[in-house]
Every structure is written in structure tokens, then in C-alpha cells.
C-alpha positions as CSV (number, residue, x, y, z in Angstrom):
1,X,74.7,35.5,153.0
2,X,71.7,33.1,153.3
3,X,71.7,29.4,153.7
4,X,69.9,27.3,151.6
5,X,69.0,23.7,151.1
6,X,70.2,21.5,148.4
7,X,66.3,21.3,147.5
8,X,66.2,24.9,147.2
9,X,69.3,24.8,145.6
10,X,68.2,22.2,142.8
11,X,64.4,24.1,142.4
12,X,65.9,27.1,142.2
13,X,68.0,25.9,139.0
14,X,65.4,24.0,137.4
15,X,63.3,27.3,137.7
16,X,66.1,29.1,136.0
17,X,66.6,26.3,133.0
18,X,62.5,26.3,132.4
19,X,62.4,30.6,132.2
20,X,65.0,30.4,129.4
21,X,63.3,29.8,126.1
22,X,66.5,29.1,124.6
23,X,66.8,25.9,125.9
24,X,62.8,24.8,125.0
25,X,62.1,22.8,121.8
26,X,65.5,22.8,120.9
27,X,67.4,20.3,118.5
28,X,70.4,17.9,119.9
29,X,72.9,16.4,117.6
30,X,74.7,13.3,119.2
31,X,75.3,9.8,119.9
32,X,73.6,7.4,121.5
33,X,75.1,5.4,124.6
34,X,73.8,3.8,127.7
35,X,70.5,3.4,125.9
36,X,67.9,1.4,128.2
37,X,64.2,0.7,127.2
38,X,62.5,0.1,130.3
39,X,60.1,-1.8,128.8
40,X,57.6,-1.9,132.0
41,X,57.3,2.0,131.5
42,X,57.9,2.1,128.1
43,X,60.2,4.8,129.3
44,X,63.6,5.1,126.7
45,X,66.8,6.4,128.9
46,X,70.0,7.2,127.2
47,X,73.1,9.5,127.0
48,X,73.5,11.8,123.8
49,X,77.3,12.0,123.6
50,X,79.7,14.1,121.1
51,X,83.4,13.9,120.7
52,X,83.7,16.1,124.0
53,X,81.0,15.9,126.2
54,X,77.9,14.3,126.9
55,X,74.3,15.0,128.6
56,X,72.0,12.8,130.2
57,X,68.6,12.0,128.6
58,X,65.0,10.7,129.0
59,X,62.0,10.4,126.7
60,X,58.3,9.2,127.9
61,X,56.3,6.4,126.8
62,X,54.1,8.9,124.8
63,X,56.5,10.2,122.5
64,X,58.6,6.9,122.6
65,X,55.3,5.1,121.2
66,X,55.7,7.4,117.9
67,X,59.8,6.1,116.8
68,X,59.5,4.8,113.8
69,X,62.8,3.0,114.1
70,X,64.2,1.6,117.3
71,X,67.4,3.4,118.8
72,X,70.1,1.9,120.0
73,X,73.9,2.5,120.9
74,X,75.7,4.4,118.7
75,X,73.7,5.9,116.8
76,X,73.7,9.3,115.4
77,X,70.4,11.2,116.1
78,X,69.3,14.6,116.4
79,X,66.8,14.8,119.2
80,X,64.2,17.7,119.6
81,X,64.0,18.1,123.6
82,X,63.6,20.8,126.2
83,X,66.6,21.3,128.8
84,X,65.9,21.1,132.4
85,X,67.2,19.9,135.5
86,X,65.8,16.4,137.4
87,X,65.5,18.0,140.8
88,X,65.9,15.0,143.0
89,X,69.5,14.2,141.8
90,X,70.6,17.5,140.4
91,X,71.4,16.4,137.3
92,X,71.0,18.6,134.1
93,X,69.0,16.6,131.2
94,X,67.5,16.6,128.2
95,X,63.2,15.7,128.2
96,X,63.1,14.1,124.1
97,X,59.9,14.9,122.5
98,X,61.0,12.9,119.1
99,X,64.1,11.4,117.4
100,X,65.4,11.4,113.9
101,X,68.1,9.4,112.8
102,X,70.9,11.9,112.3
103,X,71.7,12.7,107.6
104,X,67.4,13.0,107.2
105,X,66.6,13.7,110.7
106,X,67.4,17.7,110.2
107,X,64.7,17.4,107.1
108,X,62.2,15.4,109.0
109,X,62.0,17.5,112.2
110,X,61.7,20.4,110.2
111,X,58.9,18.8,108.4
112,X,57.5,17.8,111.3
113,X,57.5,21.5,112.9
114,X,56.2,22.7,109.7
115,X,53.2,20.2,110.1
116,X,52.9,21.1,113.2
117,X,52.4,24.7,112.6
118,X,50.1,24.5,109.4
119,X,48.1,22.1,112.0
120,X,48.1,24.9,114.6
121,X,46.8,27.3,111.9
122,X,43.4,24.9,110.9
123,X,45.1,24.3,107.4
124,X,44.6,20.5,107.7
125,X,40.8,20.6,110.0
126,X,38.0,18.4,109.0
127,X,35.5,21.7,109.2
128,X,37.9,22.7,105.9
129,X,37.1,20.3,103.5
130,X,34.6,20.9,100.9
131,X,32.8,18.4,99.1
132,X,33.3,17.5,95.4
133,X,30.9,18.7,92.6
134,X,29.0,15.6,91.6
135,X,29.0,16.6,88.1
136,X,31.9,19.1,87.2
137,X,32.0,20.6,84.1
138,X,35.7,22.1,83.9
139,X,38.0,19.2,85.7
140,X,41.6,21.5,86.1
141,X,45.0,19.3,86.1
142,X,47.9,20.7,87.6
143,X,51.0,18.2,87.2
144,X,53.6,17.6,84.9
145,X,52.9,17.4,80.7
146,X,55.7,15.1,80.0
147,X,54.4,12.3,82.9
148,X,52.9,9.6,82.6
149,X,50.1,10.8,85.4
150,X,48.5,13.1,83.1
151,X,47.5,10.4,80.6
152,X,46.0,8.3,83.1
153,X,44.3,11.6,84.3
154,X,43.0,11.5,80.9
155,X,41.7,8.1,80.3
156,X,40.0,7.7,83.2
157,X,38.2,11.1,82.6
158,X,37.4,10.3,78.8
159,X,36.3,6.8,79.7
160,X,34.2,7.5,82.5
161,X,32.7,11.2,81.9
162,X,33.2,12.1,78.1
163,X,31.2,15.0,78.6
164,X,33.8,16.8,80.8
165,X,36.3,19.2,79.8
166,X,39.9,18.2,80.7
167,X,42.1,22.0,81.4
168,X,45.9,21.0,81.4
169,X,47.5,23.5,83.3
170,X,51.5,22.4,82.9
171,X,53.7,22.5,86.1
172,X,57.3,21.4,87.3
173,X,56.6,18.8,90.2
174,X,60.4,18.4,90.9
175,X,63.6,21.1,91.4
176,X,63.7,24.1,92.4
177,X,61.8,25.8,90.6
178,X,58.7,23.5,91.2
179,X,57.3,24.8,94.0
180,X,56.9,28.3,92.5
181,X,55.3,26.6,89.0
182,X,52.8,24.3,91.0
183,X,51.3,27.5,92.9
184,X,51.3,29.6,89.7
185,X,49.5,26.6,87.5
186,X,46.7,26.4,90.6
187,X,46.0,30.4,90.4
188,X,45.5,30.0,86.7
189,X,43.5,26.8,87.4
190,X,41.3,29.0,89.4
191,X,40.8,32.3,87.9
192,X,39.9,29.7,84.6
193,X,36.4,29.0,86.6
194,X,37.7,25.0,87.2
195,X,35.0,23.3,89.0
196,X,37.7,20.6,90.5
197,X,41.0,20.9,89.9
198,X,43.3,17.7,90.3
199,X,47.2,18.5,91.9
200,X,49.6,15.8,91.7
201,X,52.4,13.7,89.9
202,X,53.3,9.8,89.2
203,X,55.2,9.4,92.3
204,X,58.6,9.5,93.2
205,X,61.6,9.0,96.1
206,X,61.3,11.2,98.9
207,X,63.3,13.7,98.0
208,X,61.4,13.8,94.7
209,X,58.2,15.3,96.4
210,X,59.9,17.8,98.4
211,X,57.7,20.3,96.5
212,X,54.5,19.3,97.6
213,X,55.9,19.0,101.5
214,X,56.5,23.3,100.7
215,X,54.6,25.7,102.8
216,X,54.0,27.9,99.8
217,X,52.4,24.7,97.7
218,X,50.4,23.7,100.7
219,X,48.8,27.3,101.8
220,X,48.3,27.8,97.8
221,X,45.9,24.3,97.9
222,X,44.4,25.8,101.2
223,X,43.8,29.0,99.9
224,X,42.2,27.8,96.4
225,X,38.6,28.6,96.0
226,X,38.3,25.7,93.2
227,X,38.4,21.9,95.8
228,X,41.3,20.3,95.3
229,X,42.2,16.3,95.0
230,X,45.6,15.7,95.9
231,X,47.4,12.2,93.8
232,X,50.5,12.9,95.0
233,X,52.5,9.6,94.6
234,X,51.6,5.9,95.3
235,X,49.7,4.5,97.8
236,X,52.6,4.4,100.6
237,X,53.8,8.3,99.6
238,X,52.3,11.0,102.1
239,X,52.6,14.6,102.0
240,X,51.4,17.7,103.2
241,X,49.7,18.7,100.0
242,X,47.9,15.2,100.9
243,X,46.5,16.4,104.2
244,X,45.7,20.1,103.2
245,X,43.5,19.1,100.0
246,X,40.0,18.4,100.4
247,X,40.3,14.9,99.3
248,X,43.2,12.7,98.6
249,X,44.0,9.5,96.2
250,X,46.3,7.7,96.0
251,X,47.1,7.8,92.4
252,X,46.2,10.3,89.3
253,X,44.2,7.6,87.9
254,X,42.2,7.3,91.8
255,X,41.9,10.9,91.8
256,X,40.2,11.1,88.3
257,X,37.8,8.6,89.3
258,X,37.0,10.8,92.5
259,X,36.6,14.1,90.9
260,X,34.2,12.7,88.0
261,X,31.4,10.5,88.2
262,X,30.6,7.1,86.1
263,X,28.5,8.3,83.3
264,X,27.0,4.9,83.0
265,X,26.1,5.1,86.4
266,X,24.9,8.3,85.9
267,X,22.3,6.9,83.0
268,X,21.6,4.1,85.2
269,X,20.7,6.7,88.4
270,X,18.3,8.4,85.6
271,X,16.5,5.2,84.5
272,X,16.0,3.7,88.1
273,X,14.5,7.4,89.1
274,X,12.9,7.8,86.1
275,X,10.9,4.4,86.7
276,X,10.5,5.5,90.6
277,X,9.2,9.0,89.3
278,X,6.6,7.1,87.3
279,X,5.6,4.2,89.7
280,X,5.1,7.4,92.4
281,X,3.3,9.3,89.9
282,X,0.9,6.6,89.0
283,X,0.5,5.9,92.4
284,X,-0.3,9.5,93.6
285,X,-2.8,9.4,91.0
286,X,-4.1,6.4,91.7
287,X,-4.5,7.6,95.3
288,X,-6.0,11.3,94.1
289,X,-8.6,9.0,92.2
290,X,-9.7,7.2,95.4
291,X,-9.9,10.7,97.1
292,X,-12.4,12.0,94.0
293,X,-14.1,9.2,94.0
294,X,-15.1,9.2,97.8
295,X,-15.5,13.0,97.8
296,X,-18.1,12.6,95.0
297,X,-19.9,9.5,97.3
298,X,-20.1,12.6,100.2
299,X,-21.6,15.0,97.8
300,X,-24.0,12.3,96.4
301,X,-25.2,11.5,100.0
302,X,-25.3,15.5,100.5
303,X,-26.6,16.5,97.4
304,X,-30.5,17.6,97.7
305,X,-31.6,14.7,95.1
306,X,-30.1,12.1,97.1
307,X,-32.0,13.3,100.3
308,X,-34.5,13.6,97.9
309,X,-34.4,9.5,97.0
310,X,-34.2,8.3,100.2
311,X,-37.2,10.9,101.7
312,X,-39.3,9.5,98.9
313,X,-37.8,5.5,99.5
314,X,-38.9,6.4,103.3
315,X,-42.2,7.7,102.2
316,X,-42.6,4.6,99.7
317,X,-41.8,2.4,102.9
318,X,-44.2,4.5,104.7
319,X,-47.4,3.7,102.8
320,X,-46.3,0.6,102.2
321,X,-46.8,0.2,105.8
322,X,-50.0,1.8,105.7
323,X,-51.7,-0.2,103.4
324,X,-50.8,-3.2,105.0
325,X,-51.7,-1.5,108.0
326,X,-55.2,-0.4,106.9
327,X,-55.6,-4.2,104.7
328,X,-54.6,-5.8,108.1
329,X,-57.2,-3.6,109.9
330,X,-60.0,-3.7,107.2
331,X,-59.6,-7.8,107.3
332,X,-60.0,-7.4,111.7
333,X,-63.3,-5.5,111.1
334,X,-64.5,-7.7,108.4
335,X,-63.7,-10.7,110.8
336,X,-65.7,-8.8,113.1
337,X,-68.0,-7.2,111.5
338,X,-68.9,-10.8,110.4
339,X,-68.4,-12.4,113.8
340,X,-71.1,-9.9,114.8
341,X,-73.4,-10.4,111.5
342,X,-73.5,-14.3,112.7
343,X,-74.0,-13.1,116.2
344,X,-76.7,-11.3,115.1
345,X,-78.4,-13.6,113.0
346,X,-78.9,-16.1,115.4
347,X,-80.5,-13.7,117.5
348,X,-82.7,-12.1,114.7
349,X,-86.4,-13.3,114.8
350,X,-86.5,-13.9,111.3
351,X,-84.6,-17.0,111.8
352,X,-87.1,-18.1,114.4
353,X,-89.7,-17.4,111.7
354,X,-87.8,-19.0,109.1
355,X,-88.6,-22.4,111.1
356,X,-92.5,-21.7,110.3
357,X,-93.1,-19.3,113.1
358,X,-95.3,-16.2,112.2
359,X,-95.6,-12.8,114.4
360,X,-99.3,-11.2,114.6
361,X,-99.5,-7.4,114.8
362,X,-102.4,-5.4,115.6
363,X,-102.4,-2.0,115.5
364,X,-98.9,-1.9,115.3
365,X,-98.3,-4.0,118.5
366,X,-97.2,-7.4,119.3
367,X,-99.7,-9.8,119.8
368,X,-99.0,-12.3,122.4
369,X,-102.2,-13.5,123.7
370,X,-105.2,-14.1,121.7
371,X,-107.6,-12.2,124.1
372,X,-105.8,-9.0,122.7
373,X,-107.6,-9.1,119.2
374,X,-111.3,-8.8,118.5
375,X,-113.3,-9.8,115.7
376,X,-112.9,-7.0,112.8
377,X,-109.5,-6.1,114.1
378,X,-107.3,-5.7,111.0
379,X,-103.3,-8.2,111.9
380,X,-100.2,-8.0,110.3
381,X,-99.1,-11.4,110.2
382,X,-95.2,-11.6,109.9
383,X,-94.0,-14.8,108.4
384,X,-90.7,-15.9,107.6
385,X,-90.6,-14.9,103.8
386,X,-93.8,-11.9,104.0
387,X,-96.3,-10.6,105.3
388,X,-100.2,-11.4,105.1
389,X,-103.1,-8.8,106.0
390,X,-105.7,-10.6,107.9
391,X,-109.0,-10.1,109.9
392,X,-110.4,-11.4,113.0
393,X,-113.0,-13.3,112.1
394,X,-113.2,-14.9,115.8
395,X,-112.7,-14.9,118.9
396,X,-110.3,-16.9,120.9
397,X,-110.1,-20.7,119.9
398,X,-111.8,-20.0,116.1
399,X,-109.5,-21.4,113.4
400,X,-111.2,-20.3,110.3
401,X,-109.7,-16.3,109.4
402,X,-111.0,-14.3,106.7
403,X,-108.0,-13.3,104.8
């Protein structure tokens, strides 16, 4: 036979206890004793304890932070914990996920495992949830027709969307029979063609909403093709129909206000985009104007009559030019013309005869000295105003001419 350590020993157990499923997520009945809260670890260490024996205990920090009471010695609980064995001392305990105070702990923990099931399965995921019509025509009510719940159902509806059609589909919401009347009155609900449907009661003890903690009741909300408003209850009252419809109130009254809209704010919505529809409007036309009106400026300036105006404003600008050009050149040659004229007459021999001077001609040519004309030659005598026909009567020196 083989030797082996008390290590081995102890591992070898504590491999045995976590291989047997019958002692994982199992539920303890006992009492509490030797509790200690080691508050630096937030660690809770305790005995559970029955009339005959007892086991040793532990439960983290994590699940300790979730008690919603505080334990203490002698109390009665039922703990839901896994068995193993705390190799270093050898000694056989209990790991505590969660406590319930023993009388409602049986019912809680089995609530609890049901929730955690339906949460396993996606029944209570986000990604589920469907949005509200915002303006349902059929509005479905599934709760009792005796309670006061469905007349607040009703007066919220009628005062805030009168143009919505209120389906009463009568159910038990307490007893046994309950559960099975809820799930039939949401299948009528929703072959009906409800476009909300509204599942709930006035509230109630604990005990009194046991239908709508049912797994049939909550899978029947999950599986409804019509979305669901839970108003199960007051505002402290939670259940799992809560979590598993697409929206939850706190109250019928809450829920009718979340399943219908405010007709007044509805008319309200209409005027304010009926007066932004308008102001846009006038504004796109307003803008399409500007855009016409510039388009028709770049086919003016296109258009062949406009090139038309501005060749002939050119041309106008042109000769305009011209004539000032040729008036500005005609006046230069006149100044000229008359600068040369003067020039001219100053030189001319005329004005030299004009001062009494005469010019003889004979024969055509210019006589400059006497000896050149003979008596009987015919002159031309050039004076300043005429001429005079004359004869040589003498010879160089005479003074007396024949004329």
C-alpha cells in the first residue's frame, strides 16, 4: 500500500467533494452560530447548526455585499452553497453564494434561481425590448375588471388620447388560477391586432403578486408579438413580469401615460411643425428666387443682345474717341497750318510790296538793274494791290514813263 501526504490526502478529497454535483448549488437549512463579519475582508464566517450536527461555513465579500438583512446568531436560514473541503486544515465546509432567512427563504431562492435562469435564457436582455408605438390605435388591458387599476387605466387614456380604443381583456391577477387567466387574456390581447397591450394590477402584499413572478406569465409577456408595459404594483413592488416587459411603470395610471401619447401635445407638435414647415418653405423659395434671379443675370450677360449692347456701347466709345481724336488732330493742323500761313506771309513779297515797293518784269524776268531794259521794252510792274503795263521810254536815270 502507498504512502501519502496529508496534502495529498486533503487534495485528493477536495477533488472528490468538487466531482460530485450533488453537493454544488445545493440548499442548507440551519442555524446560525459563531457568526463573525470580518469586516476588513468583508468576509462573513459562521457555523450552520441543526438539532444534531453542524458544518462549518464561509461566504465572500461578493456575495456578502448582496444580504439584504444582516445575519446573526441564531438565526434560521437556508443557505444556497457548494460543499467542499478547505485543504489547508482539512475541514469539510460550506462556500455560501446567498442567504435567506429561513419561512420565505425556500420561496425567494427559488425565485431567485428562476431569475436566474430566465436571465440565462435572454428573457430580460436590453437587445429584447421593443419600442412603444407613438400613436397606438388599439391600447389592450390585461388586469382585473373589478380593480380599481382599470379605471385609472381608463381615465388616463380617455383624458390624454380620446381617439384610442381601450380593449379590456378580463383576467384573475391573484389565486391559483391566475396565472393560467393572465397568459390566456395576453393571447387574446394579441390575436385581437392590439398595438400595446398594458399587463398589470393595483398592487398588493407579496404573496399577492406571486402570479406575475410565474414562469408561464413571464415567457407568455416575452413571447407576445404585441409590446408589453408591465404596472405591476406600486413603486417599491418588483417582479419578473417587470423585468421581462418591454417597458415598466410603476402604476396602471404611469403605464397609461407611457403607452399613449398627450393629445394636446400631439396638436401642439403639429402647429410648431406646421409653422417650421412654412417658415422652411418660404425660405426655400425665397432662396430658389435668388437662384432664378442670378441665373437670369448669366443668361442676360450671355444672351446675344446683351453682347450685342455692349459691342455697340464699345463701338459708341470707339468713335467717340475718334472724333475727338480727328477734332484734336484737325485743331493741331489748323494751328499749324496757320503757324505756317503766318510764316509764310512774312516771307511773301507781297508784304514787302504792300509797304509801297513795286517789282518790274520784262519779258517775264526780274528786273534788278535798270541797264536790263531798253527804251520800247514793254514792263510788268507788280505793285502791292496790281499790276501796271508800262513802256521804256528811257534809258537809265529818265523819270518820265509812258504808261
Amino acid at each position: 500500500m502507498a504512502i501519502i501526504s496529508v496534502t495529498q490526502l486533503n487534495r485528493y478529497v477536495g477533488f472528490k467533494l468538487k466531482e460530485d454535483r450533488m453537493l454544488q448549488g445545493i440548499l442548507v437549512r440551519g442555524e446560525i452560530s459563531n457568526f463573525n463579519n470580518h469586516y476588513r475582508s468583508g468576509h462573513l464566517y459562521f457555523t450552520l447548526r441543526d438539532g444534531e450536527s453542524s458544518v462549518k461555513a464561509v461566504m465572500f465579500r461578493s456575495n456578502a455585499q448582496r444580504l439584504r438583512f444582516s445575519p446573526k446568531d441564531g438565526m434560521r436560514v437556508i443557505a444556497a452553497a457548494t460543499a467542499s473541503l478547505f485543504e489547508r486544515d482539512g475541514a469539510f465546509q460550506l462556500y455560501v453564494t446567498d442567504l435567506q432567512e429561513d419561512g420565505v427563504g425556500s420561496q425567494a431562492l427559488a425565485l431567485e434561481q428562476l431569475k436566474k435562469k430566465l436571465t440565462a435564457m435572454g428573457v430580460f436582455d436590453a437587445s429584447a425590448k421593443r419600442p412603444l408605438p407613438p400613436m397606438p390605435q388599439k391600447i389592450g388591458v390585461v388586469t382585473s375588471d373589478t380593480g380599481a387599476a382599470l379605471q385609472d387605466i381608463c381615465n388616463v387614456v380617455g383624458r390624454r388620447y380620446p381617439i384610442g380604443h381601450v380593449l379590456i381583456y378580463p383576467a384573475l391577477v391573484q389565486g391559483d388560477r391566475a396565472v393560467r387567466s393572465i397568459c390566456n387574456a395576453i393571447a387574446a390581447a394579441e390575436r385581437d391586432g392590439c398595438d400595446v397591450l398594458i399587463v398589470g394590477r393595483g398592487g398588493g402584499a407579496s404573496e399577492e403578486l406571486e402570479a406575475f413572478q410565474s414562469e408561464q406569465v413571464v415567457m407568455a409577456i416575452y413571447h407576445c408579438q404585441v409590446p408589453v408595459v408591465s404596472a405591476v404594483g406600486h413603486e417599491t413592488d418588483w417582479t419578473l413580469a417587470d423585468a421581462a416587459a418591454d417597458m415598466r411603470a410603476p402604476t396602471p395610471s404611469a403605464a397609461a401615460e407611457l403607452s399613449v401619447p398627450d393629445v394636446t401635445e400631439i396638436l401642439q407638435r403639429v402647429h410648431d411643425l406646421s409653422r417650421r414647415m412654412t417658415f422652411s418653405v418660404q425660405q426655400y423659395f425665397k432662396q430658389q428666387q435668388q437662384l432664378l434671379l442670378r441665373l437670369e443675370d448669366r443668361l442676360r450677360l450671355q444672351s446675344p443682345v446683351h453682347r450685342q449692347e455692349m459691342m455697340q456701347q464699345e463701338c459708341d466709345v470707339l468713335w467717340s474717341m475718334l472724333q475727338k481724336s480727328m477734332e484734336k488732330k484737325m485743331e493741331q493742323c489748323e494751328n499749324q497750318l496757320q503757324q505756317q500761313a503766318a510764316r509764310l506771309e512774312m516771307l511773301s513779297p507781297l508784304k514787302i510790296l504792300g509797304r509801297g515797293y513795286a517789282l518790274a518784269y520784262c519779258h517775264g524776268t526780274l528786273l534788278r538793274d535798270a541797264q536790263q531794259a531798253k527804251p520800247g521794252d514793254a514792263l510788268q510792274i507788280r505793285l502791292g494791290k496790281g499790276i501796271i503795263n508800262a513802256v521804256v521810254t528811257e534809258e537809265k536815270g529818265a523819270q518820265k514813263h509812258d504808261i
